[in-house]
VEXKOL-42705 format. One record per residue: x, y, z of N, C-alpha, C in turn. Coordinates in steps of 0.2 Angstrom, whole numbers, plus 5000, padded with zeros to 4 digits. Layout:
<rs>
R / n_xx / n_yy / n_zz / ca_xx / ca_yy / ca_zz / c_xx / c_yy / c_zz
R / X / Y / Z / X / Y / Z / X / Y / Z .
...
</rs>
This chain:
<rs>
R / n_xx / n_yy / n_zz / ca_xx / ca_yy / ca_zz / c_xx / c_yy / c_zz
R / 4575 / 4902 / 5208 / 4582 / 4904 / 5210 / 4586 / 4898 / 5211 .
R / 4593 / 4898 / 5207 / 4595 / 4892 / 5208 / 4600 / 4891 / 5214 .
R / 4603 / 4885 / 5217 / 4607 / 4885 / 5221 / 4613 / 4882 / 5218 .
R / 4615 / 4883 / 5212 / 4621 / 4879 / 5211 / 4629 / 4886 / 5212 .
R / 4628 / 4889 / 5216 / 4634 / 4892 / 5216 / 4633 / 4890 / 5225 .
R / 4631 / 4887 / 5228 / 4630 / 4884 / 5234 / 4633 / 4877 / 5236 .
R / 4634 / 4874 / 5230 / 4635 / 4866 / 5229 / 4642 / 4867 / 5227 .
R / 4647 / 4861 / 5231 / 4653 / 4860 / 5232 / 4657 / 4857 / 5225 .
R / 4663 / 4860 / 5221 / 4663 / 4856 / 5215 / 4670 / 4853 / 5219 .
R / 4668 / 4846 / 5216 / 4672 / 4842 / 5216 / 4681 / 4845 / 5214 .
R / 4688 / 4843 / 5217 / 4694 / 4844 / 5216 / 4694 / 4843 / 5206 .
R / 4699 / 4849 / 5206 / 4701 / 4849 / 5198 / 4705 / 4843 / 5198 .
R / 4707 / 4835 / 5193 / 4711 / 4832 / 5190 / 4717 / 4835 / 5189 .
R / 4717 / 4842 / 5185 / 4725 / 4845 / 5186 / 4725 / 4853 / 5188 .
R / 4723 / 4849 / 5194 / 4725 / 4854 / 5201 / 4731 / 4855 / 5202 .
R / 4734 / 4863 / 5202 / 4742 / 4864 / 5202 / 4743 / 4861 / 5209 .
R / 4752 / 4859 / 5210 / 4754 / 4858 / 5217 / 4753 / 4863 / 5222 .
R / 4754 / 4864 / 5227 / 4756 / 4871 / 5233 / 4760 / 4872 / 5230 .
R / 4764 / 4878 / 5230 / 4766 / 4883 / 5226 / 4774 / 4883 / 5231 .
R / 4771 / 4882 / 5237 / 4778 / 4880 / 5241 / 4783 / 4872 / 5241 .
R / 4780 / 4869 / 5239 / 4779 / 4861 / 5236 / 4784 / 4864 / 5232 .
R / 4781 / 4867 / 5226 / 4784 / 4866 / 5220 / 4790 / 4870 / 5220 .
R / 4790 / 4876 / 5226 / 4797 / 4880 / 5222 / 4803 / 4877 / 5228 .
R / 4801 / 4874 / 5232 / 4804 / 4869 / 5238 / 4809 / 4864 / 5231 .
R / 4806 / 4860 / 5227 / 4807 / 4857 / 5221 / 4814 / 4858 / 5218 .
R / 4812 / 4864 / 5217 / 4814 / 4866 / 5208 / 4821 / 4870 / 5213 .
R / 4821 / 4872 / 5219 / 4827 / 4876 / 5221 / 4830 / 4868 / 5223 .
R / 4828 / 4866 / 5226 / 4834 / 4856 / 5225 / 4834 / 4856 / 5219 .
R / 4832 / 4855 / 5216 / 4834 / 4854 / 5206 / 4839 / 4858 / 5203 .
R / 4838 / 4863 / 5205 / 4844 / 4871 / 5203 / 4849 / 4868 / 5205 .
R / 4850 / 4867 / 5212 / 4857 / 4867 / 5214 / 4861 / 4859 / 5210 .
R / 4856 / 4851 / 5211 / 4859 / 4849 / 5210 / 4861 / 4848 / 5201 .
R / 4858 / 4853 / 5198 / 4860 / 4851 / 5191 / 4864 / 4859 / 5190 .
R / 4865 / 4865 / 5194 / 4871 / 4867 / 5194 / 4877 / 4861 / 5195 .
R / 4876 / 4859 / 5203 / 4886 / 4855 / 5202 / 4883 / 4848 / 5198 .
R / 4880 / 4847 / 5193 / 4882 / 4842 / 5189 / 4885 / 4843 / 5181 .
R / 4880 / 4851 / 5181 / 4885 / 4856 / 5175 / 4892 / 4857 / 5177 .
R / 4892 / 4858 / 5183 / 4902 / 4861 / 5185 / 4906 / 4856 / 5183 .
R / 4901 / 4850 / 5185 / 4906 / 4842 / 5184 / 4908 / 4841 / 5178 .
R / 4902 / 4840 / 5175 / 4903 / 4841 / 5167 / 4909 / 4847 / 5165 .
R / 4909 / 4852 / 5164 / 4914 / 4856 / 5163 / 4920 / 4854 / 5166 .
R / 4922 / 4852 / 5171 / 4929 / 4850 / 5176 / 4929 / 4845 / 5172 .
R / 4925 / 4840 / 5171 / 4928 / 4836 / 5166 / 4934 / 4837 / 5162 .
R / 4931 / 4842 / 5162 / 4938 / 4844 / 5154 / 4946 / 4845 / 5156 .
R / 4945 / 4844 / 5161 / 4953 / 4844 / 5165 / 4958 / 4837 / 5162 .
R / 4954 / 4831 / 5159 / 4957 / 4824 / 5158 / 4958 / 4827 / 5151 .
R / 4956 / 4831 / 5147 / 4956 / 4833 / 5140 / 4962 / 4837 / 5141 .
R / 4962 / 4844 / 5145 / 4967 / 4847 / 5145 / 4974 / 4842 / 5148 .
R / 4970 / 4839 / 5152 / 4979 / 4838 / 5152 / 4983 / 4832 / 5147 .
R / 4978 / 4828 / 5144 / 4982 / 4822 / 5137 / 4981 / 4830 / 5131 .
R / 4978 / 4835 / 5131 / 4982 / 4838 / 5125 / 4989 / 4844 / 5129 .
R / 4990 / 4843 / 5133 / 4997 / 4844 / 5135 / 5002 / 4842 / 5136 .
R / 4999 / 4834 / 5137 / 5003 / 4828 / 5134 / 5007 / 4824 / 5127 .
R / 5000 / 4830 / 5123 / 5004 / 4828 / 5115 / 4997 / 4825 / 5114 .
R / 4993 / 4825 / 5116 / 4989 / 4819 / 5114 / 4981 / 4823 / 5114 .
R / 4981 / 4826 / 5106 / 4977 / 4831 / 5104 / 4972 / 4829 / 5103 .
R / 4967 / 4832 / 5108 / 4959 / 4833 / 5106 / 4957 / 4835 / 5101 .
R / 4948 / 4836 / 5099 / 4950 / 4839 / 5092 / 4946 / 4848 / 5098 .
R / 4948 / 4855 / 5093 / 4947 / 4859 / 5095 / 4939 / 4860 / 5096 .
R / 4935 / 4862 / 5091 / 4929 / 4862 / 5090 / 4924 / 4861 / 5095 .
R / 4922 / 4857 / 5099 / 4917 / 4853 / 5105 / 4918 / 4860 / 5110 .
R / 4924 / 4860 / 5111 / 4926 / 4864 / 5118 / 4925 / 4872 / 5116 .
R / 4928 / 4874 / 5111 / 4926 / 4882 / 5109 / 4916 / 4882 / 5108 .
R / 4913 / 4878 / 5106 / 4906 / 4878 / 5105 / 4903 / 4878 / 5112 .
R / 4905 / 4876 / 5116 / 4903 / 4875 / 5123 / 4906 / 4880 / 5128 .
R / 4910 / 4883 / 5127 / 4913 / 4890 / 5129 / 4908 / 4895 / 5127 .
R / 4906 / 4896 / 5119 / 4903 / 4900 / 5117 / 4895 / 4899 / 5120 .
R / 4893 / 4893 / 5120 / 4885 / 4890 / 5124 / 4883 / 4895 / 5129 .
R / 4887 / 4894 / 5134 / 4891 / 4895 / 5142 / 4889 / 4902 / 5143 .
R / 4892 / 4905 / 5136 / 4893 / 4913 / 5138 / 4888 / 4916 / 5136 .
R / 4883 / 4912 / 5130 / 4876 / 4916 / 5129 / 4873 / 4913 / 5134 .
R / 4873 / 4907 / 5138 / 4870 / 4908 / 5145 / 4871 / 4911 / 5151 .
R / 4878 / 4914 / 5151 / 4878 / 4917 / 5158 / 4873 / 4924 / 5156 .
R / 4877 / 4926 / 5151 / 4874 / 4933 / 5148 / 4866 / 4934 / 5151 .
R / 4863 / 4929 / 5147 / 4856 / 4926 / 5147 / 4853 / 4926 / 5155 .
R / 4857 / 4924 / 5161 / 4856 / 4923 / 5166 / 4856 / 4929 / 5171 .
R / 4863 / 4932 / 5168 / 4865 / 4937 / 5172 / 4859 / 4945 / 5169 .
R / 4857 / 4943 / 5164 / 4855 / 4951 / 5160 / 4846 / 4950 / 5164 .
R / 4843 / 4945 / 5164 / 4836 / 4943 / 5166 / 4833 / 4950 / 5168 .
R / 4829 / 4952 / 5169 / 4824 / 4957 / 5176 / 4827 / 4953 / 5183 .
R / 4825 / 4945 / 5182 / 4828 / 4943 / 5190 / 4832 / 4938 / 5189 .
R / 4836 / 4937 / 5191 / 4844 / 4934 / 5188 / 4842 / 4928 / 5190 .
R / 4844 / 4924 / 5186 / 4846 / 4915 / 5186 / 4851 / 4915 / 5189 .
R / 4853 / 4912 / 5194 / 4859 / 4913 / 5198 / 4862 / 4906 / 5197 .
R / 4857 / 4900 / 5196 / 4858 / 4892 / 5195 / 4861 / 4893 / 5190 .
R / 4858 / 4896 / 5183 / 4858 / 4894 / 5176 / 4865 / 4898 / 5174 .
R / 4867 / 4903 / 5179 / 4873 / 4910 / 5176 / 4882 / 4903 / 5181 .
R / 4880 / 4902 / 5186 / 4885 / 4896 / 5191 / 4885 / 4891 / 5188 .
R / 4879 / 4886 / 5185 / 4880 / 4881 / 5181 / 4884 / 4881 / 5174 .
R / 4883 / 4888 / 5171 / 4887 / 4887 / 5166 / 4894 / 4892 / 5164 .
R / 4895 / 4893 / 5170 / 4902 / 4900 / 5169 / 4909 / 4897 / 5169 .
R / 4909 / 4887 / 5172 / 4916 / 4885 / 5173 / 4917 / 4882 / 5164 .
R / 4910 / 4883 / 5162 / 4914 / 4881 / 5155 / 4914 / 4886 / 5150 .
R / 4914 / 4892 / 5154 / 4916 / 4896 / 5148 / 4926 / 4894 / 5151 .
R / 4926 / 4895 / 5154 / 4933 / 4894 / 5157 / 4938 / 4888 / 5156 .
R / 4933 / 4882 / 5156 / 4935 / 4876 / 5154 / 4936 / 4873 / 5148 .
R / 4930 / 4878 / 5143 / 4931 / 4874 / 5137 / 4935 / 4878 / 5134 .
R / 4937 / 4887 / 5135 / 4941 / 4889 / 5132 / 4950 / 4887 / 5133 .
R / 4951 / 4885 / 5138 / 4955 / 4883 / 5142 / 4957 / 4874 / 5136 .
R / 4953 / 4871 / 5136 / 4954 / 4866 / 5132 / 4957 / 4868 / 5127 .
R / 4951 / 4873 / 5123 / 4951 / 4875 / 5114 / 4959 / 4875 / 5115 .
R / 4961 / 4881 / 5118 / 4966 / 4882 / 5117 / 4972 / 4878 / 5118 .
R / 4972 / 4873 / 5121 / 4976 / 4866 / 5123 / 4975 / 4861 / 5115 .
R / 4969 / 4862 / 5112 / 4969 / 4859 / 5107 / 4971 / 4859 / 5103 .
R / 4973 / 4869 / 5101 / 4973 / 4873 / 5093 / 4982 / 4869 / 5093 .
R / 4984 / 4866 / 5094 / 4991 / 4859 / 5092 / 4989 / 4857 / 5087 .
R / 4983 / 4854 / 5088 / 4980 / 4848 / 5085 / 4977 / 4851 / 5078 .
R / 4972 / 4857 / 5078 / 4970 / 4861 / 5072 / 4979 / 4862 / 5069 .
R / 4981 / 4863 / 5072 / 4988 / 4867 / 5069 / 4993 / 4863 / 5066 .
R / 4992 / 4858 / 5067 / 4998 / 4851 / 5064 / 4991 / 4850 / 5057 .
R / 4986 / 4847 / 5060 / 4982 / 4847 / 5054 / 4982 / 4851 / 5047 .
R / 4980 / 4855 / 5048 / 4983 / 4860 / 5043 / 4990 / 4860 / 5039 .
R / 4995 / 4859 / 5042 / 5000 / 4859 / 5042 / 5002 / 4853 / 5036 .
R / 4998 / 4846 / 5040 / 5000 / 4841 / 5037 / 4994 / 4841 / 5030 .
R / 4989 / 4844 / 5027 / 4985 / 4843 / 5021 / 4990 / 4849 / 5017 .
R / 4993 / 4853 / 5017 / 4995 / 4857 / 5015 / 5002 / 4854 / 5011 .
</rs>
């Protein structure tokens, strides 16, 4: 008879963390790369207002990023269990970039204008 299910085995090398450890973590990691996505997006407040000033962004960057925004909130919001970081982190740029786009279309519209 053997006694090896008796005998103590040594800690695994990639032993997961405590499970509280790790979601302790990743909920401080949520929040702060939520308000660094908001910031990011507020950003676009210095764009909107030089293309108010006459002084045209280009439009593209901000509609694609409006667009990103919305298949993530979608994506967050439709889950089984809803991403609340990942839906908060990206709802000011659907609102921001479209907001730009549209401060922009000057800038697509004169282009146009002038190949023409």
């Amino acid at each position: 008879m053997k006694a090896a299910h008796l005998v103590e085995h040594p800690k695994k090398v990639n032993e997961k963390k405590p499970v509280i450890q790790e979601t302790k973590f990743i909920d401080i990691l949520s929040k702060v790369a939520t308000v660094v996505a908001i910031l990011m997006y507020v950003s676009y407040i210095s764009q909107i207002k030089n293309n108010l000033a006459g002084n045209y962004g280009a439009p593209l960057q901000p509609l694609v990023a409006a667009l990103n925004c919305t298949l993530w909130c979608i994506y967050a919001y439709f889950k089984q269990q809803r991403d609340w970081p990942v839906f908060w982190a990206n709802f000011p740029g659907i609102i921001f970039g479209l907001i730009t786009f549209i401060t922009c279309l000057h800038y697509a519209v004169c282009k146009i204008k002038l190949e023409k």
